[in-house]
Structure formats: C-alpha cells, structure tokens
N, CA, C and O of each residue as an XYZ file, in Angstrom:
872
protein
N      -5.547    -10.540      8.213
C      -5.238    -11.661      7.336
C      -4.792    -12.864      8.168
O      -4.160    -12.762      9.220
N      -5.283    -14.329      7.449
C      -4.321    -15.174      7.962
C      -2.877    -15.227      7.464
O      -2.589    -14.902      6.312
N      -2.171    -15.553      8.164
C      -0.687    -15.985      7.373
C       0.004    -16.808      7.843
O       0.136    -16.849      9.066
N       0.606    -17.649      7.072
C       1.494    -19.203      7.189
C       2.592    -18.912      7.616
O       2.897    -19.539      6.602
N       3.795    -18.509      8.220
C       4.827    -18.645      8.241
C       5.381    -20.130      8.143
O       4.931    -20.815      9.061
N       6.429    -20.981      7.091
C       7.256    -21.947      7.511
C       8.926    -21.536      7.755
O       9.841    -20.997      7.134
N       8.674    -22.154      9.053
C      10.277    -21.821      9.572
C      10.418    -20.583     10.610
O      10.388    -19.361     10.463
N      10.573    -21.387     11.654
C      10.269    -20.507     12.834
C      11.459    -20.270     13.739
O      11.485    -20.406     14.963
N      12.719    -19.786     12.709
C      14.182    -19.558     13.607
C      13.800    -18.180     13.553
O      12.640    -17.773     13.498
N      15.087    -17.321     13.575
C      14.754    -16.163     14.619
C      14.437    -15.484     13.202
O      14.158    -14.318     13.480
N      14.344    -15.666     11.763
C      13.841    -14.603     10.494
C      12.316    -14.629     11.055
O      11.737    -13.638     11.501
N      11.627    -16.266     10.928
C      10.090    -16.293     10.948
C       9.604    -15.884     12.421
O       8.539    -15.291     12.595
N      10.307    -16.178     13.279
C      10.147    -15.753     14.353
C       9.397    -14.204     14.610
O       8.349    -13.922     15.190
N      10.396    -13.356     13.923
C      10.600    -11.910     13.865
C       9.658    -11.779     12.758
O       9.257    -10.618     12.833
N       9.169    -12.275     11.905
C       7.887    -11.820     11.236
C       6.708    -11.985     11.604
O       5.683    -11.459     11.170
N       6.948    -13.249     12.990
C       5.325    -13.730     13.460
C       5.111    -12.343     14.202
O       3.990    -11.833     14.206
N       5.877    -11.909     14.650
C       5.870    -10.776     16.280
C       5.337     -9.398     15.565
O       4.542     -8.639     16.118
N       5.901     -9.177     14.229
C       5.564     -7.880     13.679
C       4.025     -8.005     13.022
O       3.321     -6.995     12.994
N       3.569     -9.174     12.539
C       2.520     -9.479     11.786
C       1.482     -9.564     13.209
O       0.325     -9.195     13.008
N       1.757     -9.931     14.329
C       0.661    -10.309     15.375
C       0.263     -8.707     15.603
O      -0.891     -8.284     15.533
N       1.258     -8.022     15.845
C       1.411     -6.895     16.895
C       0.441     -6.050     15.704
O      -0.256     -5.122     16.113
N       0.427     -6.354     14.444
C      -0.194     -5.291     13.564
C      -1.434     -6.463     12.843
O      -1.666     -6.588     11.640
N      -2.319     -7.481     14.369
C      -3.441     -7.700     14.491
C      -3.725     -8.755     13.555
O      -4.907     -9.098     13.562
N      -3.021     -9.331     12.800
C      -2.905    -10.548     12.007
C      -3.386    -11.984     12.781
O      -3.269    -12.207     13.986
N      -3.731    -12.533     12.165
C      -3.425    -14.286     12.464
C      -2.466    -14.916     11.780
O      -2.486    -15.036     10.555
N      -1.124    -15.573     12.900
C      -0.156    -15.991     12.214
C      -0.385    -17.599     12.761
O      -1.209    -17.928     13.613
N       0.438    -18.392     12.140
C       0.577    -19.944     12.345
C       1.863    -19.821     11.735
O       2.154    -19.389     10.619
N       2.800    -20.408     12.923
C       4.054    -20.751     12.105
C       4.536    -22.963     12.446
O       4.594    -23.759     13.383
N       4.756    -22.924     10.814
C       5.118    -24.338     10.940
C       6.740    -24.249     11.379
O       7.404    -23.229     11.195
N       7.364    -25.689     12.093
C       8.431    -25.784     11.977
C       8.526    -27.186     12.387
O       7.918    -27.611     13.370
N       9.180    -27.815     11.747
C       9.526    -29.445     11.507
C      10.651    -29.653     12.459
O      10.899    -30.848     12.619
N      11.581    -28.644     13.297
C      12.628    -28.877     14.471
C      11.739    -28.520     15.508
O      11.226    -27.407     15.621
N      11.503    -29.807     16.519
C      11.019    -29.678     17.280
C      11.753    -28.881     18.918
O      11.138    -28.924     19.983
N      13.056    -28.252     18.764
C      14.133    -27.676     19.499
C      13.368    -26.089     18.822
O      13.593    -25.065     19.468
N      12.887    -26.033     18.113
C      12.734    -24.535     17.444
C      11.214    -23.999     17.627
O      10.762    -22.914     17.261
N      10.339    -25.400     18.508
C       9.038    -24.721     18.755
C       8.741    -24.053     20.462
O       8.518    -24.616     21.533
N       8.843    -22.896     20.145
C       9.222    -22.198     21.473
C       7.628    -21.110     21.171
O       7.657    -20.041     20.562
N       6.601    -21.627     21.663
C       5.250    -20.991     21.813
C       5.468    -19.640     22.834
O       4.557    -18.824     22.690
N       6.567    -19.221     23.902
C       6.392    -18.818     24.319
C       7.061    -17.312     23.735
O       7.071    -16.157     24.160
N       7.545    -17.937     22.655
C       8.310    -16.661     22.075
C       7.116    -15.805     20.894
O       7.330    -14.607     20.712
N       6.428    -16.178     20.466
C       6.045    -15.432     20.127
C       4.120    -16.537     20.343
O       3.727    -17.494     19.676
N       3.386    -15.767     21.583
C       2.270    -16.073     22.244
C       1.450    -16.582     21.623
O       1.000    -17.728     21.631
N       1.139    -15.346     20.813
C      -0.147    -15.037     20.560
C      -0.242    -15.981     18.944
O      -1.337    -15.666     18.478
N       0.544    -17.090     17.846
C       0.794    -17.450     17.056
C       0.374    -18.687     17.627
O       0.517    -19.104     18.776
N      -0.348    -19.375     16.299
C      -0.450    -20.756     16.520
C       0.649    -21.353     16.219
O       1.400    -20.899     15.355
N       0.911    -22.484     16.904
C       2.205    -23.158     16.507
C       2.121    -24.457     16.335
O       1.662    -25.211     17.193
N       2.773    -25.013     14.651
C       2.233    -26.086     14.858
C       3.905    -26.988     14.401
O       4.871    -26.465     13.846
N       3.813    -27.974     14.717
C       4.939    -28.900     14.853
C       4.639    -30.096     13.267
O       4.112    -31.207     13.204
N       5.104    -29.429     12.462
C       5.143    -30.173     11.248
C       6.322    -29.830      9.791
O       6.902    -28.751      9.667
N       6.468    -30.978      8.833
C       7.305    -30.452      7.740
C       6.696    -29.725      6.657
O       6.036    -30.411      5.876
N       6.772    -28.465      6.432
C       5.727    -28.154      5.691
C       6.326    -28.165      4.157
O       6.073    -27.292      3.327
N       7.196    -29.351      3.923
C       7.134    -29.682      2.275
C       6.579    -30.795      2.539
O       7.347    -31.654      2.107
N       5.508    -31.377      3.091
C       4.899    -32.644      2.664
C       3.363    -31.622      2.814
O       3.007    -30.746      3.601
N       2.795    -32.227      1.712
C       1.534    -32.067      1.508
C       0.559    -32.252      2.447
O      -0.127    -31.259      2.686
N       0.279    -33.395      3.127
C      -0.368    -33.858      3.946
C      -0.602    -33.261      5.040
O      -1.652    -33.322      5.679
N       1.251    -32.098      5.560
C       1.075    -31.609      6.908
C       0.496    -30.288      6.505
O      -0.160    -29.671      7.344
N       0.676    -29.776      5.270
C      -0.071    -28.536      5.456
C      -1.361    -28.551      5.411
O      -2.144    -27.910      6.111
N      -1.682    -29.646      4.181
C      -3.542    -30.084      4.635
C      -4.110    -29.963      6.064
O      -5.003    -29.230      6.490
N      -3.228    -31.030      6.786
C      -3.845    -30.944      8.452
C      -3.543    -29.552      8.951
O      -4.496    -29.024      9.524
N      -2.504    -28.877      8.872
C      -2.924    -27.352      9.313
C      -3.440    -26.290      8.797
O      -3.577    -25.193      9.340
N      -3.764    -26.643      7.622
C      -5.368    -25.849      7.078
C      -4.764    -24.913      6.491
O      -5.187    -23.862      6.971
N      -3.814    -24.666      5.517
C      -2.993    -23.681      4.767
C      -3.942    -23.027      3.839
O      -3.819    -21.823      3.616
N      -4.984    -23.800      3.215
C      -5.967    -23.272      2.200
C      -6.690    -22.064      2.671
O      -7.071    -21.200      1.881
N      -6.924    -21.981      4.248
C      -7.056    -20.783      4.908
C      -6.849    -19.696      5.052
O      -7.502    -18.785      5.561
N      -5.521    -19.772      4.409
C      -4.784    -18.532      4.716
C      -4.619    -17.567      3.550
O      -5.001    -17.884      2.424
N      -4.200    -16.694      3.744
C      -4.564    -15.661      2.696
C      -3.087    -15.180      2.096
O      -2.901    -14.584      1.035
N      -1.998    -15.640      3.153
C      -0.610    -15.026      2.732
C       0.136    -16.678      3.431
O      -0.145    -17.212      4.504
N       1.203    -17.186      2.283
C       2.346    -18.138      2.828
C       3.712    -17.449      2.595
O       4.087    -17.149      1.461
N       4.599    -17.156      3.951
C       5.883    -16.871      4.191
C       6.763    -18.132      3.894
O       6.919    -18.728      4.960
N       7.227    -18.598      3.144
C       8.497    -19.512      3.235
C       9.493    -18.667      3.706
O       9.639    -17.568      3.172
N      10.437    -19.138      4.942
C      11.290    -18.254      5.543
C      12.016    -18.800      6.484
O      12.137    -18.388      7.638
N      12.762    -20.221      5.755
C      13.306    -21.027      6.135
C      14.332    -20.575      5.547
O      14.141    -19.796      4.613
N      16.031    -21.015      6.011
C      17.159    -20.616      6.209
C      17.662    -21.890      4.583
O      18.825    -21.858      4.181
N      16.739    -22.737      3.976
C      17.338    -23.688      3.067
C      16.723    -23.083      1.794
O      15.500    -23.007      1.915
N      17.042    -22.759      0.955
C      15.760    -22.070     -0.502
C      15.664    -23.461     -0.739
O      14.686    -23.571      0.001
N      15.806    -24.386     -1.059
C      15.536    -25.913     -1.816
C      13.839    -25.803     -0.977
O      12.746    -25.749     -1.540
N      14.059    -25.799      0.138
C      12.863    -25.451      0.974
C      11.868    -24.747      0.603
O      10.851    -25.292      0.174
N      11.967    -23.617      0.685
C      11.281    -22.401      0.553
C      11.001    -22.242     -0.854
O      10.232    -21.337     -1.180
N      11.462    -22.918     -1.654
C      10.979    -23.294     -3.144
C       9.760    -24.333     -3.233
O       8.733    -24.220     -3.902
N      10.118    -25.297     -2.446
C       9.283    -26.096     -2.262
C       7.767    -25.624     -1.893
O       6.735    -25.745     -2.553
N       8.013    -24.981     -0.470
C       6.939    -24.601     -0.080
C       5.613    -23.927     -0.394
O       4.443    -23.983     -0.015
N       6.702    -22.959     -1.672
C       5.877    -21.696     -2.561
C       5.289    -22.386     -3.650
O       4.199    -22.035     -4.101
N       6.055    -23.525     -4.191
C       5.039    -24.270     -5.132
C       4.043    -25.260     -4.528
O       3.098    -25.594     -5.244
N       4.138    -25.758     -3.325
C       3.282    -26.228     -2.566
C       1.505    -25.285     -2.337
O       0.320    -25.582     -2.486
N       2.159    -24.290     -1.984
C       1.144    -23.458     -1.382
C       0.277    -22.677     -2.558
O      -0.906    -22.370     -2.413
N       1.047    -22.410     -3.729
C       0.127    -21.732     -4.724
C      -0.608    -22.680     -5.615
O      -1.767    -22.467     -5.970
N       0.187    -23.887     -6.025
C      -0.221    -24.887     -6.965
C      -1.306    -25.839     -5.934
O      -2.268    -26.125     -6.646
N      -1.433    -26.228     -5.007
C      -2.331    -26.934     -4.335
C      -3.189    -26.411     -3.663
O      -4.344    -26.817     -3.793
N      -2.907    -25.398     -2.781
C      -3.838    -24.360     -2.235
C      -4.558    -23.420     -3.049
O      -5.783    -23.314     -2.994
N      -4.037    -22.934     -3.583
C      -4.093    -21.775     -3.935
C      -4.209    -20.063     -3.313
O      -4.889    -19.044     -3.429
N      -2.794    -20.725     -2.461
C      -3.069    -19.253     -1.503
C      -2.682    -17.931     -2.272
O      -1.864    -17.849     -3.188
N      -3.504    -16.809     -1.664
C      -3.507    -15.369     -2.588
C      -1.608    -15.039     -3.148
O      -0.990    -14.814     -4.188
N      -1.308    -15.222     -1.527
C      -0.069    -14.590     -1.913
C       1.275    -15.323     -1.038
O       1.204    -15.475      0.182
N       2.339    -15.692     -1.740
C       3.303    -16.361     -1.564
C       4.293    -15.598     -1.603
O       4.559    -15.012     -2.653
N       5.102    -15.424     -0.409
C       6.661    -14.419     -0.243
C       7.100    -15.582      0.378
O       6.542    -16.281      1.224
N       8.847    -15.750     -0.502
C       9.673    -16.426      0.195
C      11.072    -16.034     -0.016
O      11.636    -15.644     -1.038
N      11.560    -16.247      1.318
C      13.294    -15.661      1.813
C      14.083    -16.023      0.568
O      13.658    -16.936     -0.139
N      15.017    -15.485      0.296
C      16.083    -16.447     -0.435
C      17.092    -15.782      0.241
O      17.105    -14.652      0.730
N      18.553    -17.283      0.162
C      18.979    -17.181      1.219
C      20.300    -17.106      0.428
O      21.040    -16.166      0.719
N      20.733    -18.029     -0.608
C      21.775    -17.486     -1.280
C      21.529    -16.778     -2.815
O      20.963    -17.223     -3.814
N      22.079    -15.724     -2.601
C      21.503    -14.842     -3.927
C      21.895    -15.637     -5.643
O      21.489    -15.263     -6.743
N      22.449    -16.351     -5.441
C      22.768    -17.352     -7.108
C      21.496    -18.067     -6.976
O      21.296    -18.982     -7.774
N      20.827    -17.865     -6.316
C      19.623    -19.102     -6.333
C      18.407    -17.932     -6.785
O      17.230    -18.246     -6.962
N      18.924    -16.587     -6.925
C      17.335    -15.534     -6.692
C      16.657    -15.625     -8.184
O      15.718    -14.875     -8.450
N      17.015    -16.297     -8.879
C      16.342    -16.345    -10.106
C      15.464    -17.357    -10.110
O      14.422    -17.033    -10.679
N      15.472    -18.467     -9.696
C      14.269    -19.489     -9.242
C      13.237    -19.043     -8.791
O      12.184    -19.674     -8.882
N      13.328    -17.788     -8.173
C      12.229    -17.537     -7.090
C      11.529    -16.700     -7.881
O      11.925    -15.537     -7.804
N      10.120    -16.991     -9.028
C       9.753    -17.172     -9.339
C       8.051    -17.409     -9.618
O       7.518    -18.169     -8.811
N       7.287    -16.903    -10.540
C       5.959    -17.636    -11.059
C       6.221    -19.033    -11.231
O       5.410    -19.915    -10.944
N       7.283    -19.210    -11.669
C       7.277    -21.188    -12.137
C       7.121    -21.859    -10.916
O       6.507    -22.926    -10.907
N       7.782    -21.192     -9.447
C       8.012    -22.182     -8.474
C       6.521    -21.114     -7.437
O       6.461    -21.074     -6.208
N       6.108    -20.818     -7.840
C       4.859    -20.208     -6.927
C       5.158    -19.258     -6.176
O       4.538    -19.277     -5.113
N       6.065    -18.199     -6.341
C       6.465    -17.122     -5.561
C       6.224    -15.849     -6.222
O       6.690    -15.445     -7.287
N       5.287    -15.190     -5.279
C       5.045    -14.144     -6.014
C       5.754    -12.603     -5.610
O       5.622    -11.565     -6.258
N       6.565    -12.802     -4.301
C       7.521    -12.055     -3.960
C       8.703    -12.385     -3.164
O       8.703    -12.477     -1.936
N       9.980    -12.604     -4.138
C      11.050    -12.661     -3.320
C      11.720    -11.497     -2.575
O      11.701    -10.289     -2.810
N      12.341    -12.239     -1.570
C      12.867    -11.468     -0.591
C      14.695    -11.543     -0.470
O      15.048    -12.375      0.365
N      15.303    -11.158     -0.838
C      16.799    -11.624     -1.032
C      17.555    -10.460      0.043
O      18.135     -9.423     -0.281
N      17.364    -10.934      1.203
C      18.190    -10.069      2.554
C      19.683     -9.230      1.698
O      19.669     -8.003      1.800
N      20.409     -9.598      1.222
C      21.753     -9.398      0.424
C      21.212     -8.181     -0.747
O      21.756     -7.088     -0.898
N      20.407     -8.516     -1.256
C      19.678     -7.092     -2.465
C      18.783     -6.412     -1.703
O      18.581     -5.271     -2.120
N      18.129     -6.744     -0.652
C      17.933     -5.823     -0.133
C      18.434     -4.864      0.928
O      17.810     -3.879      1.323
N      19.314     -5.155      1.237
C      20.408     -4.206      2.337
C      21.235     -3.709      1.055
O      21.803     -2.656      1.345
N      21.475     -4.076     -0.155
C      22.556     -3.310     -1.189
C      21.712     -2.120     -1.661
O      22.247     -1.049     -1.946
N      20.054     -2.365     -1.760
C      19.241     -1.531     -2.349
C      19.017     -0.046     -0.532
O      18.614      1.105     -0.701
N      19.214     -0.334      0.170
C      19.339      0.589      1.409
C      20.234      1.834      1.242
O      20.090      3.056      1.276
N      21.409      0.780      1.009
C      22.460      1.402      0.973
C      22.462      2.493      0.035
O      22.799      3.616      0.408
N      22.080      2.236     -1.270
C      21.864      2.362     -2.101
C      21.303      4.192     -1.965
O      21.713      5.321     -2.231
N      19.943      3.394     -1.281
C      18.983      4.562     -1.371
C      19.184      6.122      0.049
O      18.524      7.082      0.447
N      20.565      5.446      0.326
C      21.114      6.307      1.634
C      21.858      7.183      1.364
O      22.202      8.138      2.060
N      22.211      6.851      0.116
C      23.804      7.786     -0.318
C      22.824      8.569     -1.599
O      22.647      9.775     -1.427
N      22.113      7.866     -3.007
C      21.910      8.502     -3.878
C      20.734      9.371     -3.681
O      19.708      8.707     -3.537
N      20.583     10.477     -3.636
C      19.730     10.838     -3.820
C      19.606     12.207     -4.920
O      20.291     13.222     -5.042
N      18.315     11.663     -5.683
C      18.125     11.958     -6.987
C      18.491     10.793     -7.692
O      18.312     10.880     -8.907
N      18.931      9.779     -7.297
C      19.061      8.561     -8.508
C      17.691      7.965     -8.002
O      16.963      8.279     -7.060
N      17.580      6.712     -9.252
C      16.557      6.145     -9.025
C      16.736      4.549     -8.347
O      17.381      3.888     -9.162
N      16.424      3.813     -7.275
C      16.386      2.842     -6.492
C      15.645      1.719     -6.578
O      14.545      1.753     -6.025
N      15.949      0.801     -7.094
C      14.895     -0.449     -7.190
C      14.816     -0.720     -5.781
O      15.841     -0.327     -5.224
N      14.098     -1.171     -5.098
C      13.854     -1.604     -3.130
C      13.789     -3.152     -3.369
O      14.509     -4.059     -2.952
N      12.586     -3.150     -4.251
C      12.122     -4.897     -4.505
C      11.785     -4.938     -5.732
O      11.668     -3.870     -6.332
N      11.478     -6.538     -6.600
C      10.511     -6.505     -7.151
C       9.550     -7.817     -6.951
O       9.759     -8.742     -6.166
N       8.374     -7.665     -7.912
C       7.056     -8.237     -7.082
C       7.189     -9.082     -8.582
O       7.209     -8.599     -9.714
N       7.273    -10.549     -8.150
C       7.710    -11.441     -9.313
C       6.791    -11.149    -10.556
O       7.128    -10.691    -11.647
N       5.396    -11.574    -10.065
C       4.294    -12.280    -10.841
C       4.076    -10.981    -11.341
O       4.023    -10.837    -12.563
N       3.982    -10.314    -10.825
C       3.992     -8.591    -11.635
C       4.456     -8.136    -12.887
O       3.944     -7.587    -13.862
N       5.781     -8.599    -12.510
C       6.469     -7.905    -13.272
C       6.884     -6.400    -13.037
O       7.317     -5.715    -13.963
N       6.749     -5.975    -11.907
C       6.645     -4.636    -11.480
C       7.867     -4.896    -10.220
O       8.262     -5.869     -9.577
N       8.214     -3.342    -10.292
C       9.167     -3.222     -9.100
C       8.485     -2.075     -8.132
O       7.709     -1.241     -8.600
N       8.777     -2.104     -7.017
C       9.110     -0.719     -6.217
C      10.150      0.085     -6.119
O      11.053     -0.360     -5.412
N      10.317      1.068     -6.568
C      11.479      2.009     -6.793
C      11.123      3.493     -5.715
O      10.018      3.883     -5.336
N      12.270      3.991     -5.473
C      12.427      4.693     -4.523
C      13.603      5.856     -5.379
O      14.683      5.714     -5.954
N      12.618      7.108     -5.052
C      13.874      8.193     -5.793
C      13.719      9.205     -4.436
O      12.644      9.247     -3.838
N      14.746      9.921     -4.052
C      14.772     10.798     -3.362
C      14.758     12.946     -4.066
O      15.537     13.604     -4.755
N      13.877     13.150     -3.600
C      14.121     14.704     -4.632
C      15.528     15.117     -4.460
O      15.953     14.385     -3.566
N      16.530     15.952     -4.869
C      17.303     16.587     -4.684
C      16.874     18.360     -3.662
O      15.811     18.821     -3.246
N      18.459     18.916     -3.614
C      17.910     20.126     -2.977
C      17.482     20.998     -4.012
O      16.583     21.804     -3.767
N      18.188     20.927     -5.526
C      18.149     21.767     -6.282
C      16.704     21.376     -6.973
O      16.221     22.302     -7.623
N      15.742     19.855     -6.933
C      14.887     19.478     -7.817
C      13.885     20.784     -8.360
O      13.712     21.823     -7.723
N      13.209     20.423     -9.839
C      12.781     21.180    -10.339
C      11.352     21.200     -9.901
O      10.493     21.998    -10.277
N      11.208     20.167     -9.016
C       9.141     19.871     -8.598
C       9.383     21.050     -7.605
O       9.016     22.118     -8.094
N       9.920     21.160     -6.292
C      10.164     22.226     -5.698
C       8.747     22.851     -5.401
O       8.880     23.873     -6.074
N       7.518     22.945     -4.875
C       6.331     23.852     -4.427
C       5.507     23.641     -5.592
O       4.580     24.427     -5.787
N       5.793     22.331     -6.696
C       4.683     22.005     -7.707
C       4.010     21.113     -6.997
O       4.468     20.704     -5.931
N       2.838     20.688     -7.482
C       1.434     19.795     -7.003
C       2.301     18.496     -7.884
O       3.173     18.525     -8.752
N       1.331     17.010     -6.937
C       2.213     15.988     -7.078
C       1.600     15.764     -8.841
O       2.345     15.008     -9.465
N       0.508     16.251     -9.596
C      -0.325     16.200    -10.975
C       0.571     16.868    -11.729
O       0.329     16.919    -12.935
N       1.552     17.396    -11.321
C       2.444     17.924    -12.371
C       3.081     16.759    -12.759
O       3.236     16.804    -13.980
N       3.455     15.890    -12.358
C       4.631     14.553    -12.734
C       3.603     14.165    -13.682
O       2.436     13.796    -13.553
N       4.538     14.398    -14.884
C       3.957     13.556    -15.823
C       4.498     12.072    -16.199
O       5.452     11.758    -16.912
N       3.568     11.256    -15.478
C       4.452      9.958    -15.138
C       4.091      8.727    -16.443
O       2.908      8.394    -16.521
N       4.757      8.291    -17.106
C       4.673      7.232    -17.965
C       3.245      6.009    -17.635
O       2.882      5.864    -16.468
N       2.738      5.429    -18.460
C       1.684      4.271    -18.166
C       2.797      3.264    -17.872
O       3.862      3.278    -18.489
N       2.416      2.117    -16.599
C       2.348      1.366    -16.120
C       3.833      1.392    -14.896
O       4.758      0.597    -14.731
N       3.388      3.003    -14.069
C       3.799      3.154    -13.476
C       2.581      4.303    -12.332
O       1.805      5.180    -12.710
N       2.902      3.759    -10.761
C       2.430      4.664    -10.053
C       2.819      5.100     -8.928
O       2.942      4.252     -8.044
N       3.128      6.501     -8.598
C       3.170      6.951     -6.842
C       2.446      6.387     -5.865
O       1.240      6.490     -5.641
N       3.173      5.861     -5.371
C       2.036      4.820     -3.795
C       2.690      5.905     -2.588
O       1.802      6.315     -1.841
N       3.737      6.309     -2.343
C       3.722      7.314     -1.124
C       4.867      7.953     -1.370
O       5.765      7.595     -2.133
N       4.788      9.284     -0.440
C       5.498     10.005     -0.091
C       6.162     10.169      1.338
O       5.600     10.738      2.275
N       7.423      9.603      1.394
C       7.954      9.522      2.708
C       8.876     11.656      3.290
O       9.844     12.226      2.786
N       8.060     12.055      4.303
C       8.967     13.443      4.782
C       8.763     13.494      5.902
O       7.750     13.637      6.586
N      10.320     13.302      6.192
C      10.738     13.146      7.679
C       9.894     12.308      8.191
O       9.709     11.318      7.483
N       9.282     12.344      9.219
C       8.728     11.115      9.788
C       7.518     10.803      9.724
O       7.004     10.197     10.665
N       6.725     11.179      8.498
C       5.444     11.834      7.928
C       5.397     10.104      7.034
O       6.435      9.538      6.689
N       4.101      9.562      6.817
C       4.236      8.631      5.437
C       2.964      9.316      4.766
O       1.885      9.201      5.347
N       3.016      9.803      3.943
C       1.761     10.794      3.108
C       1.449      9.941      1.863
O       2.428      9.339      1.421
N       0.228      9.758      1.175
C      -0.298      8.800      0.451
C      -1.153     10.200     -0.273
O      -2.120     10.864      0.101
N      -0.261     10.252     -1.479
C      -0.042     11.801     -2.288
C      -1.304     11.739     -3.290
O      -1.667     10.959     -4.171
N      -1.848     13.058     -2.674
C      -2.739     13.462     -3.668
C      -2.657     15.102     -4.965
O      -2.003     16.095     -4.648
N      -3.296     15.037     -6.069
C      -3.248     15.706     -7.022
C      -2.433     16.490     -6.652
O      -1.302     16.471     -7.137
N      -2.876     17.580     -5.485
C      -2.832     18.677     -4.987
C      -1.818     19.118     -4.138
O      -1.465     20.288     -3.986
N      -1.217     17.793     -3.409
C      -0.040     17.721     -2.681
C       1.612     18.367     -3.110
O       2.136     18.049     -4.178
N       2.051     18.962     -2.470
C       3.194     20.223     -3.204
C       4.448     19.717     -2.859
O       4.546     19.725     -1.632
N       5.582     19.223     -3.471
C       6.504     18.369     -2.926
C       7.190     19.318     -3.099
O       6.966     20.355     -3.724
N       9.091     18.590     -1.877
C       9.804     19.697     -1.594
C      10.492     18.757     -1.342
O      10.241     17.714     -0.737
N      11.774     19.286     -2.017
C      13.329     19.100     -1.923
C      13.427     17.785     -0.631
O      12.644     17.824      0.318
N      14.157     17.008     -0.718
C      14.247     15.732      0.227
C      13.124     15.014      0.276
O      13.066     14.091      1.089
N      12.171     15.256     -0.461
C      10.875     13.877     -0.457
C      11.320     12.548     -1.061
O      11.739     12.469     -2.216
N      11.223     11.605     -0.312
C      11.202     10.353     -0.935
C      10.057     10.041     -1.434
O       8.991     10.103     -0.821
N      10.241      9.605     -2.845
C       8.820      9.553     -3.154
C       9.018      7.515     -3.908
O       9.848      6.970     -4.636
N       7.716      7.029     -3.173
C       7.823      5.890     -3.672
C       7.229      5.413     -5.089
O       6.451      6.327     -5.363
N       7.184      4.658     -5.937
C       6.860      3.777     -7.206
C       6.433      2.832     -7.187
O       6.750      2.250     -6.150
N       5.475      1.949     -8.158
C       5.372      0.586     -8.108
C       5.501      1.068     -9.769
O       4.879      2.000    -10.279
N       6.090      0.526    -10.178
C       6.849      0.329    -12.170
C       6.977     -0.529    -12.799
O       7.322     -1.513    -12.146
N       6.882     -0.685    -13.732
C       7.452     -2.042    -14.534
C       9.010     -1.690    -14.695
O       9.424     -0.601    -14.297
N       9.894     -2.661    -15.305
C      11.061     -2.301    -15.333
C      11.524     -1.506    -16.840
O      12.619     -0.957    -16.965
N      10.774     -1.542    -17.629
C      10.706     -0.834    -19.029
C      10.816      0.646    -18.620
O      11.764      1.383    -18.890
N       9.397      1.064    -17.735
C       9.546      2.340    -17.728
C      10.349      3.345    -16.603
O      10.169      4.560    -16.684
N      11.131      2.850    -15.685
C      12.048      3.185    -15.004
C      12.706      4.684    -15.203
O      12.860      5.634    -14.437
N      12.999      4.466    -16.499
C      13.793      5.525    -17.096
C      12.971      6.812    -17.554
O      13.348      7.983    -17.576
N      12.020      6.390    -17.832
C      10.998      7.477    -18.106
C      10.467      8.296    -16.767
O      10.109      9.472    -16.840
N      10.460      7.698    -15.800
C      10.402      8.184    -14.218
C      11.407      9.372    -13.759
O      11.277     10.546    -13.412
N      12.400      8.526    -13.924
C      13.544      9.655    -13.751
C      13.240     11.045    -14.658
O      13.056     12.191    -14.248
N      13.253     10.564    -15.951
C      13.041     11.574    -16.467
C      11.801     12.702    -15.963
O      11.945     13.836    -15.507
N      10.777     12.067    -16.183
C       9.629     12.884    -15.588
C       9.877     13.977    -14.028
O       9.258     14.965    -13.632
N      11.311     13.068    -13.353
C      11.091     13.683    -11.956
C      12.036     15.106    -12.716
O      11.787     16.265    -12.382
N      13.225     14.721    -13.862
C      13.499     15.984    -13.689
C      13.324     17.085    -15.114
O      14.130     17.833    -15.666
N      12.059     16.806    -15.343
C      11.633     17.965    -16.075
C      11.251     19.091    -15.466
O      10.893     20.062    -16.132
C-alpha cells in the first residue's frame, strides 16, 4: 500500500519504520522543518509541507495513496487532516491519533476518520485484557463501521475445551478473525479445537457483544 503519514515526531516516525519494514510505501508530511530527519527513517519519502492546506497535499499526491495516518501530537490537526483526505481525495482509509481523550468523540465519519486511535483507551483496553480473562474486551473500534474488535480470553475451566471453533454459535453481525496461542496467530477454521487460554479475537457491532459472551459460555 501507499500511505500518508502527517506528522513525523517520534509517534509517525515509529509508524513510518514499522509500515516500511512490512514493504509498504510511506511518505511522511511534516510542516517543522527541525523534524525532517530523512535519515531516520530511509527508505520514506519525505516531504516538507503543512498538510492542512489543500494545495500541499495536492502537490504531494495524497489521492495516491490508499491509507492517510493523521498522527500529529494537535487533534485540531489531525481532524483537519482526516476531513481533508476523505472529503477531497477520497482516500480508502483514514486513521487518526487522538491525543486528548475529551476530544475522542469528534473522531468520527463527520470529520473523515474511519479509525481512531486514542493511546489512553488503548493501553486501558491492554490492561484490561491482561488481568480479565473470560471477560469480554473492546481493543478498538472502527468508526465508519460501527463495529468493534473485541478480545475474550478462554478461561481454564471454559466449556469450548477440545470443541471445533463451528460449535460457537455466534450471533449475526459478528465474526472470529483470529486465534491468538502462545506465540501461534491461527486464522480459525470450522474444524479448529480450542483450549483453555485461547485468545480469541472479534470484529462486532456493539449491540451484539453480549450475545458473544454468552455464546463463549454455553
């Protein structure tokens, strides 16, 4: 994929390096010219512009790209950017940082974000998912969706225990995307037999949440 990063302190920084290394094309904008350091991350185009003016993302060819990171340290910003990039471009997909969590409700279909990122809910949702297990874990959710990713861990006592993953009788407009064991990431089929400590992942709406749980412990 291509992808936009704006804001190239050490958050966008650290996303250009993970996105290159896993064969991407990144371009990161940044309007502080003290903050364009090409040598930090090589292999990224780097371009020296404000990317809430229209004009500079035109000249660096944003319509190109297939994913825009807003991941600037200001949300006034990174609001900007996401309605910039979906409403004029029309790029596929728009993730942007938010930086103080009273602001995470903006971030938004209205302002062109189709996945927020709130560092603060997501280290509470870690935590979260470190201690409970057998509860159920929201991780993220995916705005424009309307859908979350949820994360339940089996118990020792769970009742799936050496059943096939087709036994979960799982509610509509919910689905298993993986199974995390031990250092395994398994992408679960019919037939697959789960066991006590599986993390098993979700993509859900938030309606049926509860019906999940339930299903895990019938």
């Amino acid at each position: 994929m291509r992808v936009a990063i704006a804001g190239a302190g050490a958050v966008g920084r650290s996303i250009a390096l993970e996105l290159v290394e896993n064969k991407h094309q990144v371009m990161l904008i940044e309007r502080e010219l003290s903050h364009i350091e090409p040598e930090a991350v090589e292999q990224a185009e780097w371009v020296h512009a404000d990317a809430c003016e229209l004009a500079s993302l035109e000249e660096a060819g944003v319509e190109s790209c297939d994913v825009v990171i807003a991941a600037t340290g200001d949300d006034k910003v990174n609001l900007v950017v996401s309605l910039l990039a979906k409403t004029e471009f029309a790029v596929r997909r728009v993730v942007a940082r938010v930086n103080d969590p009273r602001n995470e409700w903006l971030f938004g279909e209205n302002w062109g974000v189709d996945v927020a990122v709130s560092t603060p809910r997501l280290l509470a949702a870690l935590v979260e998912e470190a201690v409970a297990v057998g509860d159920l874990v929201r991780l993220m959710t995916f705005r424009q969706g309307q859908a979350n990713l949820v994360e339940v861990t089996l118990p020792a006592d769970t009742p799936l225990a050496g059943r096939p993953v087709r036994s979960i009788k799982l509610p509509v407009d919910s689905a298993l995307v993986v199974i995390l064991r031990g250092g395994r990431v398994i992408v679960p089929q019919s037939d697959d037999a789960l066991e006590p400590g599986d993390e098993l992942l979700f993509v859900a709406t938030s309606a049926v949440e509860q019906d999940i749980r339930a299903a895990l412990e019938a």
